[in-house]
C-alpha positions, 0 to 999 in steps of 0.5 A: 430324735432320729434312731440311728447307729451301729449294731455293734453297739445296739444289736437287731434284738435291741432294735426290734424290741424298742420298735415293739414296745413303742409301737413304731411305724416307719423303716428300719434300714440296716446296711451291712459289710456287703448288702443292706436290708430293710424292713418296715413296721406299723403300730409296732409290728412288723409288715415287710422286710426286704433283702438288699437287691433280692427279688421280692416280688410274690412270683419269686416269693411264691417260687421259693416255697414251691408254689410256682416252678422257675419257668412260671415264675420268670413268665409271670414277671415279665407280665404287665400286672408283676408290677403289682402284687396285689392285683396279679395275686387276685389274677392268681387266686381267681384263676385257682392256682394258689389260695388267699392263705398260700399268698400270705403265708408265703409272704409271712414266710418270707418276711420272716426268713430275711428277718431272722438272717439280721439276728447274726448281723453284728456289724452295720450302720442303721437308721430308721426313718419314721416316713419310710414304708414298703414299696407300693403294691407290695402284699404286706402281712402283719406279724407281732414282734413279741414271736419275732424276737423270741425265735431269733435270739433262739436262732441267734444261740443256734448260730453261734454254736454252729458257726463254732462247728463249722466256721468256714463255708468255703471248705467242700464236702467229700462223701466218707463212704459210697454214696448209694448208702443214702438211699435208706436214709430218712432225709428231708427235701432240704437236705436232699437239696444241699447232698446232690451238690456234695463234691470236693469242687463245691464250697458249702457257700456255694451249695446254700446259694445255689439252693437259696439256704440261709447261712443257719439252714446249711450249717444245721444240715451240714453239721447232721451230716458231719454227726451222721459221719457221712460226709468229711469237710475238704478243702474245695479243689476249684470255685466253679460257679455250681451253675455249669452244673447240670440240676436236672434233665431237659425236659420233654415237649410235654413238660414245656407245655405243661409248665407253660400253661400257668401262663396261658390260662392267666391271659385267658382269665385276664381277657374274661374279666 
């Protein structure tokens, strides 16, 4: 009997556990409000998941986790060998860019964050097909469900207490006082990332797209803010897209040439092989 239905009658934690604990292989396909998502299992566990039209090739996966800049990444892609994970990952392991566990991490990594994003899915139609499996020459990473499903009902309680506190991304931040006071601050990287882009003409929707957030991740650093009384919700005064935004400076002729020997030295290292 095909597995079909609505997630407002079977929720994602349902799901997955019924794929856990009869062992499954096939693709669980969700399709949401506004995009669709699938992800794929063998023997019961989870392999491979991907987000509606995302990218998720490895140089984009290995870009989100700072493993490549966006300009070695874009050159990577339009290389005959994107076409395949596996072999331009060999390609990158035999060159000494990255490592066989930087690889699979990063792919585990990403699998997971797209997974977890489903965990506050409580609207769509799914259907899982038995025969379904990831797309040829995709890197697939094997991940047991039982961690899977415990963290994301941890994820979901989170959720749902931060989307009380902060219901609405497309309001703006203001900063309460001079922002030169976060200079002393002790702030991670990610949220550095979402302070750069606080202004009142930028919604906390589009900050997390412009730093490829998830929902969860803005609210949780937005909401540390709010705590911290740094910052104070607003209404937004446009909805400019933030990519007329200048993220950094042009860089030099050194600095191209820099970024561009990733590239180089793979040509290089295909010609030798």
């Amino acid at each position: 009997m095909p597995l079909r239905g609505n997630l407002r009658d079977f929720s994602t934690t349902q799901l997955l556990n019924l794929v856990n604990l009869a062992k499954k292989t096939g693709t669980l396909t969700i399709e949401g409000p506004t995009e669709a998502a699938q992800m794929c299992f063998r023997e019961g566990k989870l392999v491979y998941a991907q987000m509606g039209t995302e990218d998720g090739s490895l140089p984009l996966v290995l870009r989100k986790v700072g493993k490549l800049n966006d300009q070695q990444a874009q050159s990577l892609k339009q290389r005959p060998e994107s076409a395949n994970d596996k072999a331009l990952g060999l390609l990158l392991i035999n060159a000494g860019y990255v490592t066989q566990a930087d690889i699979l991490q990063s792919i585990k990594q990403n699998t997971l964050d797209i997974t977890f994003r489903l965990f506050s899915w409580v609207e769509g139609l799914f259907n899982f097909d038995a025969t379904g499996a990831p797309p040829a020459g995709r890197i697939t990473v094997p991940i047991e469900l039982d961690n899977v499903i415990i963290e994301g009902s941890r994820r979901l309680r989170e959720w749902e207490q931060l989307q009380d506190e902060i219901p609405n991304l497309d309001m703006a931040l203001k900063f309460v006082d001079k922002p030169e006071r976060l200079k002393n601050l002790n702030l991670s990287v990610e949220e550095w990332k979402v302070v750069s882009y606080i202004d009142p003409k930028n919604s906390i929707k589009q900050i997390a797209k412009t730093n490829n957030m998830s929902d969860l991740d803005v609210r949780k650093i937005v909401y540390g803010l709010l705590q911290a009384g740094l910052v104070d919700l607003v209404r937004p005064i446009s909805t400019r897209p933030l990519g007329n935004v200048p993220t950094r400076k042009p860089l030099t002729a050194e600095a191209k040439e820099q970024e561009k020997s990733l590239v180089n030295k793979l040509i290089s290292r295909i010609r030798s092989l």
